[in-house]
N, C-alpha and C positions, 0 to 999 in steps of 0.2 A: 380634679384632673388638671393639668397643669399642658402647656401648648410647649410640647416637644416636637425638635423635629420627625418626620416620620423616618423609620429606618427601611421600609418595603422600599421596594424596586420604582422608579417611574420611566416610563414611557420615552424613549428617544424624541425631540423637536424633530417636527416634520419637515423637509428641507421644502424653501419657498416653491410653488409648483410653476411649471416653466408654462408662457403661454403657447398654444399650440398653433395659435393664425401666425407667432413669429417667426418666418424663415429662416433656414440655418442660415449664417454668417457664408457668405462665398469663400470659395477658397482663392488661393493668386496662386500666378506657376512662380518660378525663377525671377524674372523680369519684370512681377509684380502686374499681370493680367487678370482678369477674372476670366471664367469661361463667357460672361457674358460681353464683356470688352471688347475679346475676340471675335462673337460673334458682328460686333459694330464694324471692327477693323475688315474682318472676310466678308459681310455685308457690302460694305462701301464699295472695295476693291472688285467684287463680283459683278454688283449694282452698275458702275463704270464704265466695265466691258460689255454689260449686256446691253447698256443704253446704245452705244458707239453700233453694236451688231442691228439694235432696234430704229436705228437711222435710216438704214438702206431696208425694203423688203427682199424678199429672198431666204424659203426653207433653207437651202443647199448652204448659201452665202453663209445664215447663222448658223446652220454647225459648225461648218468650217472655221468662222469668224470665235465660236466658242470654244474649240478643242487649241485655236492658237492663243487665247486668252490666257486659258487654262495652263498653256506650257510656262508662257511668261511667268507667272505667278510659280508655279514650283520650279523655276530657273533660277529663281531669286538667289541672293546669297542667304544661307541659313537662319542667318540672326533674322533677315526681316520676311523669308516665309516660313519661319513659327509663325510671325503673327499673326497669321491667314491661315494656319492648320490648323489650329481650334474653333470652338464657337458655334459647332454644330452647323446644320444644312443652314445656308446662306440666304437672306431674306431674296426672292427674286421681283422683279420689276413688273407692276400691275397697276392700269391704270391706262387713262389720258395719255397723251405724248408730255402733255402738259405737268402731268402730275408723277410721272416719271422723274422730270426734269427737278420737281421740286424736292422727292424722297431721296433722289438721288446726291444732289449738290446737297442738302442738308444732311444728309450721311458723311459724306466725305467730310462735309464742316466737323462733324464730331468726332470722326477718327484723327484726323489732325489735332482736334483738341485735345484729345485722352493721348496722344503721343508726345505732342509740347508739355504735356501735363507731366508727364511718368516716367517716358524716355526722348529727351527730343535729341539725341545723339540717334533716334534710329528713322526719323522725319525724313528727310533725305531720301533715305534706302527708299520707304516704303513707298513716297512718293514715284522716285524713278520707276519702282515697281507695277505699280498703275497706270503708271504712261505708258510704258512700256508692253501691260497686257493690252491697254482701248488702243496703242498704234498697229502690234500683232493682230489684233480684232479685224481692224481695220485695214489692214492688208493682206487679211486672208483671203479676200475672195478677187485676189490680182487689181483691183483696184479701188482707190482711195478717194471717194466720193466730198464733195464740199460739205453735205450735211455730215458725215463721217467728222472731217475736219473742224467743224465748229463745234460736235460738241468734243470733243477733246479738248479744244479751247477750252469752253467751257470747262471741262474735269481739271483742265491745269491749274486753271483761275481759282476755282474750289481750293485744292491740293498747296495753291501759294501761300 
């Protein structure tokens, strides 16, 4: 017998199997966001306002203080409140006054970065945006308290 090739059929190669603990790959929109991005950028920006309303006590005060937030933010110019409509429900503020203060400036540190990072043509916008909701926040319930005022300080100082 002599060692020919075989002429029968073989078996197609198994294509490598994918692992399964690997997550898909995220998607980006337009302007190169993940949904997860988003939710750092709508995080920060929420986290901001709620701090500014968590300054002063007062049920009444924080709603108020949170429905004027809220308008600021979708008053924005377009380009920069997309960057606030995705990203799913918004991380909210839990915690110490103290630990607040730390989740919160360190949020904002990271949305600043991911925007110098990827668009810093839209840094500006979204900053003004932020101020713009914690001073709304802040003058929603007719007057604008010292603590009110410092941490805005604060969120500016973050935001520069």
């Amino acid at each position: 017998m002599t060692d020919t090739p075989s002429t029968q059929p073989t078996e197609p190669e198994a294509a490598p199997a994918t692992n399964p603990s690997t997550p898909p790959a995220e998607s980006t929109d337009a302007a190169g966001f993940t949904d997860a991005e988003h939710g750092t950028l709508r995080s920060a920006a929420m986290l901001a306002s709620a701090w500014v309303s968590r300054a002063e006590k007062g049920m009444f005060d924080s709603i108020k203080e949170s429905f004027a937030a809220s308008k600021a933010l979708a008053g924005a110019p377009p380009e920069i409140a997309a960057l606030v409509a995705k990203g799913g429900f918004p991380e909210l503020p839990k915690g110490t006054p103290a630990e607040v203060e730390a989740r919160t400036l360190g949020v904002l540190g990271e949305a600043v970065a991911l925007l110098r990072a990827k668009a810093p043509q839209l840094v500006d916008g979204y900053r003004a945006m932020v101020l713009q909701s914690c001073r709304d926040a802040a003058a929603a319930a007719d007057d604008v308290s010292s603590n009110e005022t410092a941490v805005i300080a604060k969120v500016e100082a973050a935001l520069a």
